[in-house]
PDBQT receptor file of N, H, CA, C and O in Angstrom, charges set to zero:
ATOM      1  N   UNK A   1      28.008 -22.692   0.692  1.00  0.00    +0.000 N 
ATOM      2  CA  UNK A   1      28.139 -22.278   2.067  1.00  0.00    +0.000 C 
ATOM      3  C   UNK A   1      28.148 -20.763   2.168  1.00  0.00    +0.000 C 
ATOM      4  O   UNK A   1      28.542 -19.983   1.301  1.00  0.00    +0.000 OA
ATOM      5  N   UNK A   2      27.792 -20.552   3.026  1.00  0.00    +0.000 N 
ATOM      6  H   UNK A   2      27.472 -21.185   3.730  1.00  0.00    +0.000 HD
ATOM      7  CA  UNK A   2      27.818 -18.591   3.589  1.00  0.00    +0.000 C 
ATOM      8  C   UNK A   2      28.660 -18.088   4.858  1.00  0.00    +0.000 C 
ATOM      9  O   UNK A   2      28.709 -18.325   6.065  1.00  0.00    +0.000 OA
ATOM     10  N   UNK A   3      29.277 -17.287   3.947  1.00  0.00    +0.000 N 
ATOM     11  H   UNK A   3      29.237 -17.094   2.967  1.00  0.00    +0.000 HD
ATOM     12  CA  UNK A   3      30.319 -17.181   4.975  1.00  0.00    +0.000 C 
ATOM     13  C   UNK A   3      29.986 -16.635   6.151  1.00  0.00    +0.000 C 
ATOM     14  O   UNK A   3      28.904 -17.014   6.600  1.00  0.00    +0.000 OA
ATOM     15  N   UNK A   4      30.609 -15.833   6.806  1.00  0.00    +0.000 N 
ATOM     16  H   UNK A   4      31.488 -15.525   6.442  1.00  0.00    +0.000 HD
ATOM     17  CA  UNK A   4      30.500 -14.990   8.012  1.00  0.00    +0.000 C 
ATOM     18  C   UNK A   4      30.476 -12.960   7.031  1.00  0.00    +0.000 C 
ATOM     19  O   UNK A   4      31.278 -12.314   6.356  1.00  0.00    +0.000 OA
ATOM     20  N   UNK A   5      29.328 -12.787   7.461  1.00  0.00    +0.000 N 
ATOM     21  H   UNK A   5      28.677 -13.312   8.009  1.00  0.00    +0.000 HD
ATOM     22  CA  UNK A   5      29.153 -11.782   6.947  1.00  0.00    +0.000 C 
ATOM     23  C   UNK A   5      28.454 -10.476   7.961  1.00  0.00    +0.000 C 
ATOM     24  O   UNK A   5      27.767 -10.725   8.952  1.00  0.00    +0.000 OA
ATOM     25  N   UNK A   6      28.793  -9.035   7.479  1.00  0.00    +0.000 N 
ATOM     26  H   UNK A   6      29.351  -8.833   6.674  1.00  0.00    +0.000 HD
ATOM     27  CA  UNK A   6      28.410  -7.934   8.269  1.00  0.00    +0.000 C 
ATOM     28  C   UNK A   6      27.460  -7.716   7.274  1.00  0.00    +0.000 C 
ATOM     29  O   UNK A   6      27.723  -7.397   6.115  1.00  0.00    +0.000 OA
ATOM     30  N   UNK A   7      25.675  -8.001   8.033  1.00  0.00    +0.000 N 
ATOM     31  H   UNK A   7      25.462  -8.260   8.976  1.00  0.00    +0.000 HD
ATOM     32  CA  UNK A   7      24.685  -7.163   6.928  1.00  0.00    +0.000 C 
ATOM     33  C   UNK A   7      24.976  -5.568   6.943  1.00  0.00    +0.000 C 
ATOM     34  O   UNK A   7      25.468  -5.011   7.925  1.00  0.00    +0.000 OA
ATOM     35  N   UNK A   8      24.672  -4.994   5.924  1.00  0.00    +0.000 N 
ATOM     36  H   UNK A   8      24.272  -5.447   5.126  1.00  0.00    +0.000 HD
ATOM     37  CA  UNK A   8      24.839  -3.357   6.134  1.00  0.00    +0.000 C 
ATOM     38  C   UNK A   8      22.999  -3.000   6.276  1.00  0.00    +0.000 C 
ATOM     39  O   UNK A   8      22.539  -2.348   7.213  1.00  0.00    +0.000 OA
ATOM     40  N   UNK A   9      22.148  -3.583   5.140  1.00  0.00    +0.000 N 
ATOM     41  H   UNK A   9      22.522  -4.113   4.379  1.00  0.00    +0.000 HD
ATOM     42  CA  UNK A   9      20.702  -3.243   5.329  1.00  0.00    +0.000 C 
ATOM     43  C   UNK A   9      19.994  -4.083   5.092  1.00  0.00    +0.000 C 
ATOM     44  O   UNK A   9      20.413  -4.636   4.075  1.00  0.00    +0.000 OA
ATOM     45  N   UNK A  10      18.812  -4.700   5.561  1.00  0.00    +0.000 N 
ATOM     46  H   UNK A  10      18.472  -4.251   6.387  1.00  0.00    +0.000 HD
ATOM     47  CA  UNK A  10      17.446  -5.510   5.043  1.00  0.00    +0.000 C 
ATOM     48  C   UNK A  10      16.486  -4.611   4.274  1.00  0.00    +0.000 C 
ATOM     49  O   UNK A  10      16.543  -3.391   4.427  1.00  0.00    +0.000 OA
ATOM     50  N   UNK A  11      15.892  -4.993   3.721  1.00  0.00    +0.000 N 
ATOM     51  H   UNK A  11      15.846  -5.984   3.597  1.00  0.00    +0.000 HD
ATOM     52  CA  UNK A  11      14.740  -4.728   2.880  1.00  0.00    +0.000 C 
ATOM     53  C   UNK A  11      13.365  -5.296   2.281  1.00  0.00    +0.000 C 
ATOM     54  O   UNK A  11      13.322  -6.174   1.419  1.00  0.00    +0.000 OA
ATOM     55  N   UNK A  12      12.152  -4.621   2.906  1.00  0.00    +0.000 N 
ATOM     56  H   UNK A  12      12.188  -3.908   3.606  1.00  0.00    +0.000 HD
ATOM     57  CA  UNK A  12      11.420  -5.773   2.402  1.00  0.00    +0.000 C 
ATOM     58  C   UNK A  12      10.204  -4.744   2.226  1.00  0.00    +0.000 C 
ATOM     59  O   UNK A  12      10.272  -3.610   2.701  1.00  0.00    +0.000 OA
ATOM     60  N   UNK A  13       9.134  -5.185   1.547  1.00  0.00    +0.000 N 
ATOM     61  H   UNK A  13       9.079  -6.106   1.161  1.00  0.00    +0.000 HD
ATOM     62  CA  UNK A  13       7.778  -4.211   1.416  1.00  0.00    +0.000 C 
ATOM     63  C   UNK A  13       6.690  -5.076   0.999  1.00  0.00    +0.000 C 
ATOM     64  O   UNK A  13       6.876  -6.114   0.363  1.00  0.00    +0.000 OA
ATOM     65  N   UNK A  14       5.302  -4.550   1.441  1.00  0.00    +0.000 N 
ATOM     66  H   UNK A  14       5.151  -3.707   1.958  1.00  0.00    +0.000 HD
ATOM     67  CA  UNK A  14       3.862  -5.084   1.031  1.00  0.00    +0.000 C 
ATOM     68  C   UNK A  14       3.469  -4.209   0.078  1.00  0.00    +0.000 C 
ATOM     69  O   UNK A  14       3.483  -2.979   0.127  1.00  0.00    +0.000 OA
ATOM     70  N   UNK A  15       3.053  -5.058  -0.951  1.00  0.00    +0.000 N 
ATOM     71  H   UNK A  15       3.041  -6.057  -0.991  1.00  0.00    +0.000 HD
ATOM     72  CA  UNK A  15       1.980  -4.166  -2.174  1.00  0.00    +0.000 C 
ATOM     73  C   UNK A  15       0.714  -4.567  -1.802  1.00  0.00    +0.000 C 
ATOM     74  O   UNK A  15       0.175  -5.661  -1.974  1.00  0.00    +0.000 OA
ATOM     75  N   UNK A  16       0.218  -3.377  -1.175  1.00  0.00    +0.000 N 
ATOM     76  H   UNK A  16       0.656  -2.489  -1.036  1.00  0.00    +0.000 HD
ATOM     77  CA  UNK A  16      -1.189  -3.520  -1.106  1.00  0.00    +0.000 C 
ATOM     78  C   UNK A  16      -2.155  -2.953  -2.168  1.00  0.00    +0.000 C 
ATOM     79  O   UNK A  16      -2.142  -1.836  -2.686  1.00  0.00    +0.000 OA
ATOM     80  N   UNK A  17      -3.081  -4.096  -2.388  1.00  0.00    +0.000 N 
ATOM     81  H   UNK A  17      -3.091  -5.003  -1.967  1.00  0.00    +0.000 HD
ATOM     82  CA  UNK A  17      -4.029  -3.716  -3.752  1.00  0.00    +0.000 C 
ATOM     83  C   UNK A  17      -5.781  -3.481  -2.960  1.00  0.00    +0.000 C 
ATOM     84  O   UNK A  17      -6.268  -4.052  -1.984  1.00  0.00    +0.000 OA
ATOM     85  N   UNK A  18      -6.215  -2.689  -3.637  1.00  0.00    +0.000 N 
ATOM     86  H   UNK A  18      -5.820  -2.225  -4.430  1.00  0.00    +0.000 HD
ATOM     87  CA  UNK A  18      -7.489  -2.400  -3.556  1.00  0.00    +0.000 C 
ATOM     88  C   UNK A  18      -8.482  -3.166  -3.940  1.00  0.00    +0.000 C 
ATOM     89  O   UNK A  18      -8.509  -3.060  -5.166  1.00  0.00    +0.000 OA
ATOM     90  N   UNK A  19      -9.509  -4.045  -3.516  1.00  0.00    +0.000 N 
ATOM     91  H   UNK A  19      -9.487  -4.131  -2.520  1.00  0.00    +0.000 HD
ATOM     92  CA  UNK A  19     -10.464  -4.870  -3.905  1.00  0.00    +0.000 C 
ATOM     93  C   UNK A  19     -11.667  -3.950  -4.024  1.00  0.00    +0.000 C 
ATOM     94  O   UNK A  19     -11.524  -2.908  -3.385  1.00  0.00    +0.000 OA
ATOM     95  N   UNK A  20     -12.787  -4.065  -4.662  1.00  0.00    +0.000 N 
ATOM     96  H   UNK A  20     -12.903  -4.912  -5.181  1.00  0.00    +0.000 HD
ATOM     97  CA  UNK A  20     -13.721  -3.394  -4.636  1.00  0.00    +0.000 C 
ATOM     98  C   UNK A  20     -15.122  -4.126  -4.067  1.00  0.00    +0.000 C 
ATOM     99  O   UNK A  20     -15.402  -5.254  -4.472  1.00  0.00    +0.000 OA
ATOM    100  N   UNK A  21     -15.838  -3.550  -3.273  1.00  0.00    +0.000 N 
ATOM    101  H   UNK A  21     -15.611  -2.634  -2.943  1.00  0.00    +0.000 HD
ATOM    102  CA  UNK A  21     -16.659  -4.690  -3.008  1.00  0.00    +0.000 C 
ATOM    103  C   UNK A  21     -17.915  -5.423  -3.993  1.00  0.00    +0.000 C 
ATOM    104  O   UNK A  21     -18.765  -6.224  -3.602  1.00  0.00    +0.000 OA
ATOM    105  N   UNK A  22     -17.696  -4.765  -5.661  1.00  0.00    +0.000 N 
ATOM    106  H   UNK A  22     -17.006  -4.115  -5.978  1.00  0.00    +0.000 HD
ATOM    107  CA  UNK A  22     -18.716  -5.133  -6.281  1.00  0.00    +0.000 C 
ATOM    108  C   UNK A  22     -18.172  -6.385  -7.059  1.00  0.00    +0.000 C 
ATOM    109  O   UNK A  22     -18.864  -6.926  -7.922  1.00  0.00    +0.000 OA
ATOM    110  N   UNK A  23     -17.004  -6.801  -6.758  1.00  0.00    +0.000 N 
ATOM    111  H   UNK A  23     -16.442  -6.362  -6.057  1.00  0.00    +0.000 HD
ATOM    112  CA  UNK A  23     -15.862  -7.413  -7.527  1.00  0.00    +0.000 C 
ATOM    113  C   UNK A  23     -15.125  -8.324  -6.427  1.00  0.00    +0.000 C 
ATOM    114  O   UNK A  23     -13.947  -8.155  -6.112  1.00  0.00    +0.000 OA
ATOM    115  N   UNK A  24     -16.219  -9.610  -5.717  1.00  0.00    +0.000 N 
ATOM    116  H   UNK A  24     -17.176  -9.746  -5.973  1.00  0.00    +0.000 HD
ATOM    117  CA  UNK A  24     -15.575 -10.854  -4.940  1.00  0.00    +0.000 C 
ATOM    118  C   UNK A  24     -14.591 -11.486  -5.540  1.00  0.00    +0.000 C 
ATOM    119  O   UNK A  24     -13.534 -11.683  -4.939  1.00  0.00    +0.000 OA
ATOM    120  N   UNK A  25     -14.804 -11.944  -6.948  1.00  0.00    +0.000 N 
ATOM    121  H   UNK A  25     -15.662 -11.784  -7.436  1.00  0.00    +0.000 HD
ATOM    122  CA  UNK A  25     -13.459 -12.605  -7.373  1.00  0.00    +0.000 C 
ATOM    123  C   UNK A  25     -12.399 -12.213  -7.456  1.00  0.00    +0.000 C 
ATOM    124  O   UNK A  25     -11.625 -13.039  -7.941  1.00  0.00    +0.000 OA
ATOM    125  N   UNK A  26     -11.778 -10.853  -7.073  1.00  0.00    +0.000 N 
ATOM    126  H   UNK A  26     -12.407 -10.182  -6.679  1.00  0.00    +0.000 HD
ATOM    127  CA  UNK A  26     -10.360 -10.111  -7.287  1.00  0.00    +0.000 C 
ATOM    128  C   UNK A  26      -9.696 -10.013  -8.134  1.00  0.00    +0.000 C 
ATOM    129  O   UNK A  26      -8.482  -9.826  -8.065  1.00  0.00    +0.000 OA
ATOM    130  N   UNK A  27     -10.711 -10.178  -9.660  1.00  0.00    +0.000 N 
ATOM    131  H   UNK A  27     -11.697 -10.330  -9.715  1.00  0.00    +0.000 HD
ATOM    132  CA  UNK A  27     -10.260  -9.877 -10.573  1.00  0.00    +0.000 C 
ATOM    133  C   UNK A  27     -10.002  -8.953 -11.052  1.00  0.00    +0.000 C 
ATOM    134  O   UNK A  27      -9.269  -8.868 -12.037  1.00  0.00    +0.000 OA
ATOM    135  N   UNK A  28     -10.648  -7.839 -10.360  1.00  0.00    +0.000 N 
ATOM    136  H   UNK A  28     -11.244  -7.908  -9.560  1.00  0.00    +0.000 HD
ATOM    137  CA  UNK A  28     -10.320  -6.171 -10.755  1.00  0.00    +0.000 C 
ATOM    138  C   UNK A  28      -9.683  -5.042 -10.257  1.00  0.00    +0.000 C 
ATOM    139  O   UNK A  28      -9.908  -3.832 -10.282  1.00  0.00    +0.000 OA
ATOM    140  N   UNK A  29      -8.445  -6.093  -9.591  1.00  0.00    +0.000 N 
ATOM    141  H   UNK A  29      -8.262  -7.076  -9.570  1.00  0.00    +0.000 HD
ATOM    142  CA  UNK A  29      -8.062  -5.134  -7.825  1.00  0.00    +0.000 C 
ATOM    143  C   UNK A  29      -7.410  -4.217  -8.616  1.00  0.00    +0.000 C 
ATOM    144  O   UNK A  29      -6.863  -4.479  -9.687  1.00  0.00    +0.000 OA
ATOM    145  N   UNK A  30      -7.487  -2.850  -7.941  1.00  0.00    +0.000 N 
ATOM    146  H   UNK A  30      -7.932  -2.637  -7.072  1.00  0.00    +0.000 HD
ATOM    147  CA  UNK A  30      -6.954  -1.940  -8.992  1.00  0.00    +0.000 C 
ATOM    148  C   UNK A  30      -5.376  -1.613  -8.015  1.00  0.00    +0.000 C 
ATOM    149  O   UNK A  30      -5.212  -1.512  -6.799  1.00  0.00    +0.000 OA
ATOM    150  N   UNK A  31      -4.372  -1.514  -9.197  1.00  0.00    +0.000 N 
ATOM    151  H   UNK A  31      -4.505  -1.596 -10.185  1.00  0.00    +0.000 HD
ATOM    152  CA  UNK A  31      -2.762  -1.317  -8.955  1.00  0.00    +0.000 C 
ATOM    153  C   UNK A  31      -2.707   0.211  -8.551  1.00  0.00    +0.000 C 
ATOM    154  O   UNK A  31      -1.650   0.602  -8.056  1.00  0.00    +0.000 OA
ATOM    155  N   UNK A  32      -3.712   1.090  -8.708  1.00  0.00    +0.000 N 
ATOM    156  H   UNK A  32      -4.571   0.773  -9.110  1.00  0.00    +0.000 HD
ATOM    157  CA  UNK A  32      -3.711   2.566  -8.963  1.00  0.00    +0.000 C 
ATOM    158  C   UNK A  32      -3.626   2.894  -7.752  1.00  0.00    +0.000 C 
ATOM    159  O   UNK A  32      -4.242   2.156  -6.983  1.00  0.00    +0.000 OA
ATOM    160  N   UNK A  33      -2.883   4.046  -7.152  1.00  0.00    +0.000 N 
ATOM    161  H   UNK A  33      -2.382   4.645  -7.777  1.00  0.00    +0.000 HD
ATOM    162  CA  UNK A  33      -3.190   4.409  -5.491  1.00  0.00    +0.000 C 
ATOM    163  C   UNK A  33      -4.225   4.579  -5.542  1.00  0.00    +0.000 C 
ATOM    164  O   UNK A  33      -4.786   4.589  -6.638  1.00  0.00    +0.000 OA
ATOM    165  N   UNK A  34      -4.901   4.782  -4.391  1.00  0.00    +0.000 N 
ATOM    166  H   UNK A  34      -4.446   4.774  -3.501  1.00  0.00    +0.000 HD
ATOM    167  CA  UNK A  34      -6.332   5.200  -4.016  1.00  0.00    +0.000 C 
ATOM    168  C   UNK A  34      -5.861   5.797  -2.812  1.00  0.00    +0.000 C 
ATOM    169  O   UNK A  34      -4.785   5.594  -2.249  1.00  0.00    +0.000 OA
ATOM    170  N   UNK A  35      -6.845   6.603  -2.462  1.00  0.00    +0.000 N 
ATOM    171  H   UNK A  35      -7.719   6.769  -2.920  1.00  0.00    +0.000 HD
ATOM    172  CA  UNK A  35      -7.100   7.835  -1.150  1.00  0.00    +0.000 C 
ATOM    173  C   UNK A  35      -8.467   7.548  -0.843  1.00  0.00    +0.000 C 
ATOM    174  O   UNK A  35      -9.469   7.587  -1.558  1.00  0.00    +0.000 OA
ATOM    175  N   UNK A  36      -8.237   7.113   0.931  1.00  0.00    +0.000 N 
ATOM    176  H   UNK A  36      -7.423   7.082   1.512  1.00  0.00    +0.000 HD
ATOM    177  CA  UNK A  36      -9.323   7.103   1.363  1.00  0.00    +0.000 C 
ATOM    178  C   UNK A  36      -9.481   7.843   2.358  1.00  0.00    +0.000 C 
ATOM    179  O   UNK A  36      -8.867   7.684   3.413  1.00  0.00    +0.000 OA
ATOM    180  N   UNK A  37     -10.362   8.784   2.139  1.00  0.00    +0.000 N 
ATOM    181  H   UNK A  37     -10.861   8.913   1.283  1.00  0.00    +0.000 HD
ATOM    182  CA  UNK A  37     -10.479  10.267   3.415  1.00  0.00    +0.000 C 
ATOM    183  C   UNK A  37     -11.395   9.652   4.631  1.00  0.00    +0.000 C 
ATOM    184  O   UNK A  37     -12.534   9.484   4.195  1.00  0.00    +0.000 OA
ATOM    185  N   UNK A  38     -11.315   9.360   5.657  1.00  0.00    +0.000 N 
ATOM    186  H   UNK A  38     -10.390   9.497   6.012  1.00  0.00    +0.000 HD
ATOM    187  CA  UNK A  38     -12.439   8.737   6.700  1.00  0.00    +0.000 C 
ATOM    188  C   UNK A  38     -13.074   9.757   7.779  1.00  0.00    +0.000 C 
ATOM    189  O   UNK A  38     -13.511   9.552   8.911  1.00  0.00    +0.000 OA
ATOM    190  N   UNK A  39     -12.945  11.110   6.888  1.00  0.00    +0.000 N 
ATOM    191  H   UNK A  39     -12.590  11.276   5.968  1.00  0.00    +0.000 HD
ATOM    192  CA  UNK A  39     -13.802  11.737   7.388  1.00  0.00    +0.000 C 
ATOM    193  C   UNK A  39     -15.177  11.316   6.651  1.00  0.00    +0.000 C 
ATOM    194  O   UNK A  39     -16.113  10.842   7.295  1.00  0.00    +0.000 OA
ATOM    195  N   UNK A  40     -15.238  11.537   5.152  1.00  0.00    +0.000 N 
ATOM    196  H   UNK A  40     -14.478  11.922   4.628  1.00  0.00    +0.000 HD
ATOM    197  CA  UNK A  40     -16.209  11.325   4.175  1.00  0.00    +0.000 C 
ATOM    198  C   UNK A  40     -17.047   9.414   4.596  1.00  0.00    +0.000 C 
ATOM    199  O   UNK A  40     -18.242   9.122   4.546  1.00  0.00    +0.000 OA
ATOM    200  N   UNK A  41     -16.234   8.784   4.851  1.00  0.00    +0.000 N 
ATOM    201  H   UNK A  41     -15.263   9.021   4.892  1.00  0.00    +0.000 HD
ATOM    202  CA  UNK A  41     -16.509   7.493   5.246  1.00  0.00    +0.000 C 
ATOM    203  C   UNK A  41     -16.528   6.921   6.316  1.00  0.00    +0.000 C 
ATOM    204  O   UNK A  41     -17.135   5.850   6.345  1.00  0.00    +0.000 OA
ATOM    205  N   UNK A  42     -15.638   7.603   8.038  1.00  0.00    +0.000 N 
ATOM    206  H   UNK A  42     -15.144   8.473   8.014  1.00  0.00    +0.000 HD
ATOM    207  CA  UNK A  42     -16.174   6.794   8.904  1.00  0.00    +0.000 C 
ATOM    208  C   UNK A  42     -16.241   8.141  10.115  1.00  0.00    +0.000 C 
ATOM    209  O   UNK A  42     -16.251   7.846  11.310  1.00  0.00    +0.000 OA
ATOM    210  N   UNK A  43     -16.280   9.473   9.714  1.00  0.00    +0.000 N 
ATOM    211  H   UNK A  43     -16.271   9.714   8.743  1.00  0.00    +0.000 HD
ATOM    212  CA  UNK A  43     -16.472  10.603  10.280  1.00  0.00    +0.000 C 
ATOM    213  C   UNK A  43     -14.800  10.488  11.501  1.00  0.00    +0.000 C 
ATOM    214  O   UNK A  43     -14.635  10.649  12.710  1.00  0.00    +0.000 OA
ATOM    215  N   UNK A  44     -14.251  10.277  10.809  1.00  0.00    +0.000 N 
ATOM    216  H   UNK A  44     -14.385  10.146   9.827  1.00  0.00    +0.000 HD
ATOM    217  CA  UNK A  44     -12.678  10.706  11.683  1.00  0.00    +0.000 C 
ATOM    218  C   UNK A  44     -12.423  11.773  11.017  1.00  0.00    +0.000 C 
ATOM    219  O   UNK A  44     -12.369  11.536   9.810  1.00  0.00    +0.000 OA
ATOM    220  N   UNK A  45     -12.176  13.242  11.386  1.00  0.00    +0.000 N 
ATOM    221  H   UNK A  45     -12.220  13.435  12.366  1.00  0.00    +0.000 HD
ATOM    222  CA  UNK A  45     -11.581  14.336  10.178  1.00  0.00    +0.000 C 
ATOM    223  C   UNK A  45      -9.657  13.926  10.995  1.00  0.00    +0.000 C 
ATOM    224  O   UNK A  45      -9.042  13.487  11.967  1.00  0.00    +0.000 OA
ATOM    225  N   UNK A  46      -9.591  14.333  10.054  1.00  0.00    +0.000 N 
ATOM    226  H   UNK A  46     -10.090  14.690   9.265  1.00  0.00    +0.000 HD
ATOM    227  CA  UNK A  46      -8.173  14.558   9.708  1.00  0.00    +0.000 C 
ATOM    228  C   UNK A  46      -7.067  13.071   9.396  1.00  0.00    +0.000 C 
ATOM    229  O   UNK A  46      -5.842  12.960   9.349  1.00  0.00    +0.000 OA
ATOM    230  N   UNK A  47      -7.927  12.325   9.269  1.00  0.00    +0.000 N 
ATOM    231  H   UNK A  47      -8.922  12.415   9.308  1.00  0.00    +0.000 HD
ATOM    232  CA  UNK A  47      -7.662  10.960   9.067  1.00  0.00    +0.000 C 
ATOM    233  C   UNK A  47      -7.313  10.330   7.692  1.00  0.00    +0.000 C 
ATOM    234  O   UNK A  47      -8.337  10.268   7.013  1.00  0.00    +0.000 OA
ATOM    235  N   UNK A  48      -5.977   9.727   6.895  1.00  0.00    +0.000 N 
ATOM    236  H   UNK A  48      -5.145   9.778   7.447  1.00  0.00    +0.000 HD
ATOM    237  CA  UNK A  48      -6.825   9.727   5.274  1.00  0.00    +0.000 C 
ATOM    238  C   UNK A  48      -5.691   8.219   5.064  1.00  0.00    +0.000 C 
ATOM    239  O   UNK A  48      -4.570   8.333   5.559  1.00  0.00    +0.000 OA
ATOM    240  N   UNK A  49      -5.914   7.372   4.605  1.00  0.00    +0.000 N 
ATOM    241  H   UNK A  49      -6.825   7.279   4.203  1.00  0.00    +0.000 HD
ATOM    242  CA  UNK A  49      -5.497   6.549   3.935  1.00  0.00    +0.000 C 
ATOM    243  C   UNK A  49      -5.076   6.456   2.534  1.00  0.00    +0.000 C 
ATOM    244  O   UNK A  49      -5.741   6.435   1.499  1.00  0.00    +0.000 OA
ATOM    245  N   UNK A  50      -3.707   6.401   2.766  1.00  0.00    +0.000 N 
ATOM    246  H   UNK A  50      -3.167   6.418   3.608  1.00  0.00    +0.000 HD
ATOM    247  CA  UNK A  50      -3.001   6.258   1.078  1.00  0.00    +0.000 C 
ATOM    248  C   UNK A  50      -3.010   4.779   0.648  1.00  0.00    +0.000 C 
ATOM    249  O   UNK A  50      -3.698   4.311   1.555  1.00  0.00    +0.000 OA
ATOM    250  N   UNK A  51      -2.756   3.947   0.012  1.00  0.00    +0.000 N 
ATOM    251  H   UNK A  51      -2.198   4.327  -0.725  1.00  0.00    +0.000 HD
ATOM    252  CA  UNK A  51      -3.196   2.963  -0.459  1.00  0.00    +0.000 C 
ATOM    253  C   UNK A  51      -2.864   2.363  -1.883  1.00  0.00    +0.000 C 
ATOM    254  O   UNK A  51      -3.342   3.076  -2.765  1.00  0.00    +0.000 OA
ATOM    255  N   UNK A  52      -2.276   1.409  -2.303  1.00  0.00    +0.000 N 
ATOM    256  H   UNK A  52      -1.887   0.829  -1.587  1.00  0.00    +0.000 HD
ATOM    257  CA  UNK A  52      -2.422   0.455  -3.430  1.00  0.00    +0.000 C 
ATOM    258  C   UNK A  52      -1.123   1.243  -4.408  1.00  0.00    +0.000 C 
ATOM    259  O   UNK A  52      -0.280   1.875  -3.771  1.00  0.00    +0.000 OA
ATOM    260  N   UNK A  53      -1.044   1.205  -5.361  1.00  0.00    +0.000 N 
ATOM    261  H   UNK A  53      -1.728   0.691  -5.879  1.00  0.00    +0.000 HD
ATOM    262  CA  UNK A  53       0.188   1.504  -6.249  1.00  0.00    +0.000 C 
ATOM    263  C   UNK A  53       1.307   0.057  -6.022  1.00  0.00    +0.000 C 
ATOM    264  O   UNK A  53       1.098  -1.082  -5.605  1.00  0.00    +0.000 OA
ATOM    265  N   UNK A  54       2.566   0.777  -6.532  1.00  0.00    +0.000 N 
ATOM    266  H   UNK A  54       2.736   1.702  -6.871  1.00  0.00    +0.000 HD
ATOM    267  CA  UNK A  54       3.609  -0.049  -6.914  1.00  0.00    +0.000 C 
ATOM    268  C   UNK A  54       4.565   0.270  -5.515  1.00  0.00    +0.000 C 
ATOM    269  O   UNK A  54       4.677   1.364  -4.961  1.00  0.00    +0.000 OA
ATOM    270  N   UNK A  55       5.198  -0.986  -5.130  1.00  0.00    +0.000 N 
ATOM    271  H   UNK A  55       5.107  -1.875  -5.579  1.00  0.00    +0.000 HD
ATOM    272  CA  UNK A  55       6.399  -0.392  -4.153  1.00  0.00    +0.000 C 
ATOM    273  C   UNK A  55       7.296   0.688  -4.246  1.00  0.00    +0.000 C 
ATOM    274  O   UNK A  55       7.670   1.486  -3.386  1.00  0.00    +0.000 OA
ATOM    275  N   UNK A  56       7.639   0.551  -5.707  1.00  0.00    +0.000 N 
ATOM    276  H   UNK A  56       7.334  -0.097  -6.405  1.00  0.00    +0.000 HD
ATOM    277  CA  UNK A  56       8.476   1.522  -6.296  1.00  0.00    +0.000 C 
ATOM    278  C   UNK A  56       8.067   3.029  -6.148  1.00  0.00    +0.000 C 
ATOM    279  O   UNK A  56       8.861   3.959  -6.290  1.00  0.00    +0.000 OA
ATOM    280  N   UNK A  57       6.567   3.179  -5.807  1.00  0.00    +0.000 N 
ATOM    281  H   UNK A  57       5.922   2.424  -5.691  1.00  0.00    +0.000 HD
ATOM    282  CA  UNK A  57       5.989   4.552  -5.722  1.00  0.00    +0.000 C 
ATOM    283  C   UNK A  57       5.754   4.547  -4.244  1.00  0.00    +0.000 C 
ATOM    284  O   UNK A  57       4.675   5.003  -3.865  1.00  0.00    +0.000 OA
ATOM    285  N   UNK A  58       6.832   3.977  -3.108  1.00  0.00    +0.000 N 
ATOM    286  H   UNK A  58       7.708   3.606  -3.417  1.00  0.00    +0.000 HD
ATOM    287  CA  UNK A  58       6.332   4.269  -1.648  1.00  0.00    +0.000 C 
ATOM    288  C   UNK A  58       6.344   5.682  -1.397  1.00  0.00    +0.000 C 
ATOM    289  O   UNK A  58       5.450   6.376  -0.912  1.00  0.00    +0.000 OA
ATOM    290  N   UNK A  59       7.935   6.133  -1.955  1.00  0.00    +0.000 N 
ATOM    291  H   UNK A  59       8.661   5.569  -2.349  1.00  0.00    +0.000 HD
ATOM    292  CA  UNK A  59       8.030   7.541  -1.666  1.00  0.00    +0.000 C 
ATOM    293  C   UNK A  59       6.675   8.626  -1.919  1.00  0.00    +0.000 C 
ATOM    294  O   UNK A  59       5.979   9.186  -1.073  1.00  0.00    +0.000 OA
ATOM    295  N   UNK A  60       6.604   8.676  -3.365  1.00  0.00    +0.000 N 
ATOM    296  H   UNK A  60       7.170   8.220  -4.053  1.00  0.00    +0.000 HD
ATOM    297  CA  UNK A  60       5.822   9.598  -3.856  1.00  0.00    +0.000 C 
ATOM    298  C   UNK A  60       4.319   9.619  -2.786  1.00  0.00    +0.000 C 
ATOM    299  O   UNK A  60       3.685  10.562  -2.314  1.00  0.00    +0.000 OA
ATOM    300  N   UNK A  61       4.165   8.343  -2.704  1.00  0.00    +0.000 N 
ATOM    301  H   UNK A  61       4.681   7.577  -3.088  1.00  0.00    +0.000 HD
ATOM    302  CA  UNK A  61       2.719   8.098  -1.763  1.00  0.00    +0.000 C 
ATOM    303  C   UNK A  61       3.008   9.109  -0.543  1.00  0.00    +0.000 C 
ATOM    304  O   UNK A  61       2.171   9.937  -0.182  1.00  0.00    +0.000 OA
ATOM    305  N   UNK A  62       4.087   8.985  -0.031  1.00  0.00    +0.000 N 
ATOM    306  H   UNK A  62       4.767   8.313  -0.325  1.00  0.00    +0.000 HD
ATOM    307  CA  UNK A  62       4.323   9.136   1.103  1.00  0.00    +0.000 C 
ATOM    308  C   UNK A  62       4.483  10.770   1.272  1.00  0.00    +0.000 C 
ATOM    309  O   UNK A  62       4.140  11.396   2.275  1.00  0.00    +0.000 OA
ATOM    310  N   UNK A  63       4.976  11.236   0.283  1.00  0.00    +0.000 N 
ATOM    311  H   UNK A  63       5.255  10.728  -0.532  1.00  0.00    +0.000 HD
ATOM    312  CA  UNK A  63       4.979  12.777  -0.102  1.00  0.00    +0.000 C 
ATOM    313  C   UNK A  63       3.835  13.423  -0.185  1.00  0.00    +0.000 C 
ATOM    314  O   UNK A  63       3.821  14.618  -0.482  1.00  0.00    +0.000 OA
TER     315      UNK A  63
């Protein structure tokens, strides 16, 4: 049974992985961050996507 309790915090996160499009089976999703600039790819400047790594590296991404 569970008692009656005060949460103090939740916690939860997505690991997002990188698929490549030469690679349908997702056998090669890479764990590595990736940077995607969408100026170079969909002409937005100042636009950039951080991407893929470990949860544990949200911060650093985020830095």
């Amino acid at each position: 049974l569970m008692a009656k309790t005060r949460i103090l915090r939740a916690y939860s996160g997505v690991r997002p992985l990188v698929a490549s499009d030469d690679d349908p089976s997702g056998r090669n999703v890479s764990r590595g961050i990736v940077l995607f600039d969408h100026a170079e790819r969909d002409g937005l400047e100042g636009f950039i996507t951080s991407t893929g790594g470990k949860l544990m590296t949200y911060r650093l991404m985020a830095e």
